[in-house]
C-alpha positions as CSV (number, residue, x, y, z in Angstrom):
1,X,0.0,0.0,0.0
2,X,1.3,3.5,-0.8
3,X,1.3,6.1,1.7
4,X,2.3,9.4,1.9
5,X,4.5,9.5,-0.9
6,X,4.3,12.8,-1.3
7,X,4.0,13.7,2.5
8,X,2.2,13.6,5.8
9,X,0.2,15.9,7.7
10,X,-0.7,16.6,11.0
11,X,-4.2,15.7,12.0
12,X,-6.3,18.4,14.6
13,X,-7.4,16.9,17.4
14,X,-10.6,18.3,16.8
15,X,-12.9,18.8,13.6
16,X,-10.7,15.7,12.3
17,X,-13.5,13.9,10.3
18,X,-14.4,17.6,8.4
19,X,-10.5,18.2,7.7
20,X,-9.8,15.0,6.0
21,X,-13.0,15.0,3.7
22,X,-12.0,18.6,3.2
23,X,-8.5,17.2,2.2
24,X,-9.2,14.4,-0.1
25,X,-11.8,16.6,-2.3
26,X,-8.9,19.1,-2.5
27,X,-6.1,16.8,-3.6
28,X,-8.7,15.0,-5.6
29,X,-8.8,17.8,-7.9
30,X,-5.5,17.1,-8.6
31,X,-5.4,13.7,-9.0
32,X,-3.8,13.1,-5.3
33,X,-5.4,10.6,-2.4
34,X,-5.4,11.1,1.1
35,X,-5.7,8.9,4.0
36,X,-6.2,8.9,7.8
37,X,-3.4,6.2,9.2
38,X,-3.1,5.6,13.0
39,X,0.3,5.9,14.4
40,X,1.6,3.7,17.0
41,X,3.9,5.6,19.7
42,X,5.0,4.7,23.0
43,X,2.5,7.3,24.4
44,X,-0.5,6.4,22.6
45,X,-1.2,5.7,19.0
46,X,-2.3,9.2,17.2
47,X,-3.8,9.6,14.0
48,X,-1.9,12.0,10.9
49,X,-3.2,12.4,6.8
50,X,-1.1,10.2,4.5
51,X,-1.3,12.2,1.1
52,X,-0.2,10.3,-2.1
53,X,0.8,11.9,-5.5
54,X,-0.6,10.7,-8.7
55,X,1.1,6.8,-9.6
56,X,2.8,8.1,-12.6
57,X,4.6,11.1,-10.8
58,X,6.1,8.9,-8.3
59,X,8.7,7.6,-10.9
60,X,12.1,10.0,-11.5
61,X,11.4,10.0,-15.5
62,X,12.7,12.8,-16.6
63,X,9.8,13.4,-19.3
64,X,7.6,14.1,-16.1
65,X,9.4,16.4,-14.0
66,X,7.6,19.8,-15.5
67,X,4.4,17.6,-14.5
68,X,5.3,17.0,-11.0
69,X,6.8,20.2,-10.3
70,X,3.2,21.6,-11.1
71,X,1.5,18.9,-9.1
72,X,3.9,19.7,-6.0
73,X,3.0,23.5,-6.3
74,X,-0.5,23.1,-6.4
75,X,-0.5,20.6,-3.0
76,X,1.7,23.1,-1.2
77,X,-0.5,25.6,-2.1
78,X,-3.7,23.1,-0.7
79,X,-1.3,22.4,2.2
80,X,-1.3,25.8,3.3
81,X,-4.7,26.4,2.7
82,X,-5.2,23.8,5.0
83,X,-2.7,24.9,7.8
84,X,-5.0,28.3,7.9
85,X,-8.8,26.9,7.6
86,X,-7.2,24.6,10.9
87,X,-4.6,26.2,12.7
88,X,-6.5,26.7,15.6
89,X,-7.3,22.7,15.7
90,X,-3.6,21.3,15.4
């Protein structure tokens, strides 16, 4: 299973089930996934947002860098739309 090939995210503690919906429509518009994975830790297992590039930008082809590039750009920019709509949750 792939997951967070392109990065993870903190989860908020609160509003968590609104904030990943919110997540996976955004990066759905560009062709990303995201996913809720539980994380074991010797304090107590806490949750965090996988987010997965498109398949085909994971390879290093050369032909695809512009591509990618783009794609990376436009989930920062979702990224830190995110940060702001839940700052006060995380």
């Amino acid at each position: 299973m792939r997951l967070g090939t392109w990065t993870t995210i903190d989860c908020p503690t609160d509003k968590q089930t609104e904030a990943l919906a919110w997540l996976q429509v955004e990066f759905g518009k560009i062709g990303g996934e995201v996913r809720e994975k539980i994380n074991a830790h010797d304090l107590g297992s806490y949750p965090s947002f996988e987010v997965d590039m498109p398949e085909e930008l994971e390879d290093e082809d050369t032909e695809l860098l512009d591509k990618k590039d783009k794609w990376v750009e436009q989930a920062n920019k979702i990224e830190d739309r995110y940060s702001k709509k839940y700052r006060d949750y995380l």
